[in-house]
C-alpha positions as a Markdown table, in Angstrom:
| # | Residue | x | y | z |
|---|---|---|---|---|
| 1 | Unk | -5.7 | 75.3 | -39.6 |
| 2 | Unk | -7.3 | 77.9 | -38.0 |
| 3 | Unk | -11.1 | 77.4 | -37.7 |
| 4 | Unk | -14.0 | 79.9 | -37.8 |
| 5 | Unk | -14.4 | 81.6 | -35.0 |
| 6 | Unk | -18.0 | 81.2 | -34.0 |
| 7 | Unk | -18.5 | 77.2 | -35.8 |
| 8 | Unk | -16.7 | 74.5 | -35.8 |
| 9 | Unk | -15.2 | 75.0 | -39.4 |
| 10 | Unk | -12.5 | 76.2 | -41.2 |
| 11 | Unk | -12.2 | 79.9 | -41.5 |
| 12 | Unk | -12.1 | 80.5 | -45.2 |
| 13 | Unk | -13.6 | 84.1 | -45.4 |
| 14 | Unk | -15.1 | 85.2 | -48.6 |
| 15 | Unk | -14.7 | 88.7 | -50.5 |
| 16 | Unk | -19.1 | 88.6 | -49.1 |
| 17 | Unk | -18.0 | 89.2 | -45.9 |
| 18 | Unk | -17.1 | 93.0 | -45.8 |
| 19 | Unk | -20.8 | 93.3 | -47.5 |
| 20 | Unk | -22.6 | 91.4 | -44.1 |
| 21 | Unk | -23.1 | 94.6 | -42.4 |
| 22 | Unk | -25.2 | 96.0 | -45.5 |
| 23 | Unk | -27.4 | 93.5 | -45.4 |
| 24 | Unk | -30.6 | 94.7 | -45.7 |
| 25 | Unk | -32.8 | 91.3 | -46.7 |
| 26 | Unk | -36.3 | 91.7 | -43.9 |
| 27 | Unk | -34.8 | 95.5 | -43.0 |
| 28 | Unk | -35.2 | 97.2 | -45.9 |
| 29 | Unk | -37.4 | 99.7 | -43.9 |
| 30 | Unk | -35.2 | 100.6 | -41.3 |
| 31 | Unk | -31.2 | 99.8 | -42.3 |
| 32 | Unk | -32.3 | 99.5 | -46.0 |
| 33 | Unk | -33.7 | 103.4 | -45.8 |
| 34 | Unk | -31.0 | 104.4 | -43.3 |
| 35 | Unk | -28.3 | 103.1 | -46.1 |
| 36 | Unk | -30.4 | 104.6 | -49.2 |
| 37 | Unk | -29.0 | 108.0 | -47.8 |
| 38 | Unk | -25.3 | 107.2 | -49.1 |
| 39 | Unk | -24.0 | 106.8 | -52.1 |
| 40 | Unk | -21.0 | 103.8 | -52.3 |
| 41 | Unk | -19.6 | 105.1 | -54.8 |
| 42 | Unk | -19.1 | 108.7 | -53.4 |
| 43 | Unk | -15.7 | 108.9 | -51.3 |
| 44 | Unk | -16.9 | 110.6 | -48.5 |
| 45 | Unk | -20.3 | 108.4 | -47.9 |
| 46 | Unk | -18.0 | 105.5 | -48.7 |
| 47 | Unk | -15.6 | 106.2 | -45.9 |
| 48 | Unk | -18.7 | 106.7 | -43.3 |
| 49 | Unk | -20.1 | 103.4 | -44.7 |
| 50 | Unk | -16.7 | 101.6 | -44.3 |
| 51 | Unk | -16.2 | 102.7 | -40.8 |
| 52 | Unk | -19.8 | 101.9 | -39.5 |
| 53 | Unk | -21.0 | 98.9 | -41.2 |
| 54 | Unk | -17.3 | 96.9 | -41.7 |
| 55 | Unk | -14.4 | 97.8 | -39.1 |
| 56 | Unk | -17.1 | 97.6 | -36.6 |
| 57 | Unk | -18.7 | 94.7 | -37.6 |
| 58 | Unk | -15.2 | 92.7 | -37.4 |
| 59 | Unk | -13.9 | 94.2 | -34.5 |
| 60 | Unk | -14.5 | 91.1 | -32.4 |
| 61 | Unk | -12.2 | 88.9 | -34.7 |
| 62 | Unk | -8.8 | 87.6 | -33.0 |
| 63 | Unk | -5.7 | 89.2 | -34.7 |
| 64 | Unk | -5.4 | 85.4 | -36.4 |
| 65 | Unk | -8.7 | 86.2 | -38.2 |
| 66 | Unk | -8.4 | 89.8 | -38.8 |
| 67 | Unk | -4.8 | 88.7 | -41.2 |
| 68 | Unk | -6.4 | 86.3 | -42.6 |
| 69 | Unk | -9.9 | 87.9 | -43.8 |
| 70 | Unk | -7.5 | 90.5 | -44.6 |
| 71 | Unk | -4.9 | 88.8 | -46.7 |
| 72 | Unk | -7.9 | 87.4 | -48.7 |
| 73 | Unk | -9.0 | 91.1 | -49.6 |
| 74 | Unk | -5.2 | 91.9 | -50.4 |
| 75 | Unk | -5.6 | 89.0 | -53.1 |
| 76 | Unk | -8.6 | 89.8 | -54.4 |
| 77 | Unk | -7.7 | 93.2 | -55.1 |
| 78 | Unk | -4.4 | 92.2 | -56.8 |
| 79 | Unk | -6.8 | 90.6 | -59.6 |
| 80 | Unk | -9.2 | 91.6 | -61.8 |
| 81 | Unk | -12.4 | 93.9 | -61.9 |
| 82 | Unk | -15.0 | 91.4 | -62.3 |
| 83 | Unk | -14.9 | 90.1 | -58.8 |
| 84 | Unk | -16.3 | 92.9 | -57.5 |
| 85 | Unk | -18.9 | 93.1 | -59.3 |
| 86 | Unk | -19.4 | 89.7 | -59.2 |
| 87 | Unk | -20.2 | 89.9 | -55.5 |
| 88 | Unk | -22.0 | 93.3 | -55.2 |
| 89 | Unk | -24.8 | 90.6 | -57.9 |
| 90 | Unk | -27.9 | 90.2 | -56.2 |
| 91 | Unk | -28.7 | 86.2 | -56.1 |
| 92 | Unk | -33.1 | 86.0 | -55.7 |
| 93 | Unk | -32.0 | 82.4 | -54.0 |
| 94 | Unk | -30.1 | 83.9 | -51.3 |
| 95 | Unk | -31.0 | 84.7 | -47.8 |
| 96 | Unk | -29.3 | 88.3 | -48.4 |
| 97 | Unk | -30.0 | 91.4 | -50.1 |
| 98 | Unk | -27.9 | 94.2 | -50.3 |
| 99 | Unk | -29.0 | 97.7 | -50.7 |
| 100 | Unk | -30.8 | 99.1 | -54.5 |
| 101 | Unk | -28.5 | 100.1 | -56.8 |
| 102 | Unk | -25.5 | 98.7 | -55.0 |
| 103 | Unk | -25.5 | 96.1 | -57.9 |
| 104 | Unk | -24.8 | 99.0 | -60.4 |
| 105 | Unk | -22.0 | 100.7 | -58.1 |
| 106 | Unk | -19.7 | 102.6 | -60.8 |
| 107 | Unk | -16.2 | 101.7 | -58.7 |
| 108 | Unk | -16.9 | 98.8 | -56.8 |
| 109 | Unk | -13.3 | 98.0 | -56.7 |
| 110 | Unk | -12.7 | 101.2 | -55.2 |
| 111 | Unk | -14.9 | 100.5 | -52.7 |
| 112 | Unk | -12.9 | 97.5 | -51.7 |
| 113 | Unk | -10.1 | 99.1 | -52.1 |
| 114 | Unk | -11.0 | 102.0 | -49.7 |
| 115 | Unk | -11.7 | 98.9 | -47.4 |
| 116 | Unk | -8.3 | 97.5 | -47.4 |
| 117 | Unk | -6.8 | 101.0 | -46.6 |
| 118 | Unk | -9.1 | 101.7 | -43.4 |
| 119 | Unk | -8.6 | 98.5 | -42.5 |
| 120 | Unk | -4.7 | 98.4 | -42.7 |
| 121 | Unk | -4.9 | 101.5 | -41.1 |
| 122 | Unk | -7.5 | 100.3 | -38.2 |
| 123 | Unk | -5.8 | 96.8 | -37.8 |
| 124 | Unk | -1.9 | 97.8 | -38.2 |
| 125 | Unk | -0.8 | 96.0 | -34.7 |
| 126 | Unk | -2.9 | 93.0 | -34.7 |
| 127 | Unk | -1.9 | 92.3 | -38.6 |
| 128 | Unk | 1.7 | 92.9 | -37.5 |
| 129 | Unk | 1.3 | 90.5 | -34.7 |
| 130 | Unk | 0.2 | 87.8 | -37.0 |
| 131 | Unk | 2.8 | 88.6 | -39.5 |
| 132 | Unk | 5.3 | 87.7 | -37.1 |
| 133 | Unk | 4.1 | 84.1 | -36.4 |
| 134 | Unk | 4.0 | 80.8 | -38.5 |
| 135 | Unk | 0.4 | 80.9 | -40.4 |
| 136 | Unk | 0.9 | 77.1 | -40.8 |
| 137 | Unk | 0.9 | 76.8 | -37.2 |
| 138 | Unk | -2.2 | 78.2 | -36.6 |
């Protein structure tokens, strides 16, 4: 099984993931203004978003990772609607806060979606390389 990369667990990535680099929770006056200036559900802020705050944010992964965080988006967006906005829900327990309004994004699907694409795009050798070997061997 392959294990997280920075503890000594499983990796099982979750859909929050792609959200950690617009967390905002005790920076809501510096990232949390700097993020008010976009709109998520605009395509053109989107794609600036996507670029800055998630391929660079995951850069670091191994190929290994990168399929698999990956593969778990790919599923998610095969199903339904509610997910999204399931995850975009602000939770007053957590230790996480993402950005105002995000919880009332319009497309939020779309917004994972336009994640996926960049992302195949960004990661196209290192999910190919991962493609080619036995997952259960990892």
């Amino acid at each position: 099984m392959l294990m997280h990369p920075y503890l000594d667990v499983p990796y099982n990535p979750r859909l929050e993931y792609f959200l950690g680099g617009f967390d905002i929770y005790d920076r809501e006056e510096s990232l949390g203004v700097q993020l008010s200036a976009y709109d998520p559900d605009c395509p053109l802020d989107r794609g600036g978003l996507i670029s800055q705050f998630v391929v660079k944010r995951f850069g670091g992964l191994s190929y290994r990772h990168k399929f698999i965080l990956f593969s778990m988006l790919e599923e998610a967006l095969e199903g339904g609607l509610s997910v999204f906005s399931e995850v975009l829900q602000h939770d007053p327990l957590s230790h996480s806060l993402l950005p105002l309004g995000w919880d009332e994004m319009k497309a939020p699907k779309e917004f994972f979606k336009e994640i996926y694409i960049m992302l195949s795009k960004v990661w196209a050798d290192d999910l190919n390389k991962a493609a080619q070997e036995d997952i259960l061997s990892w």
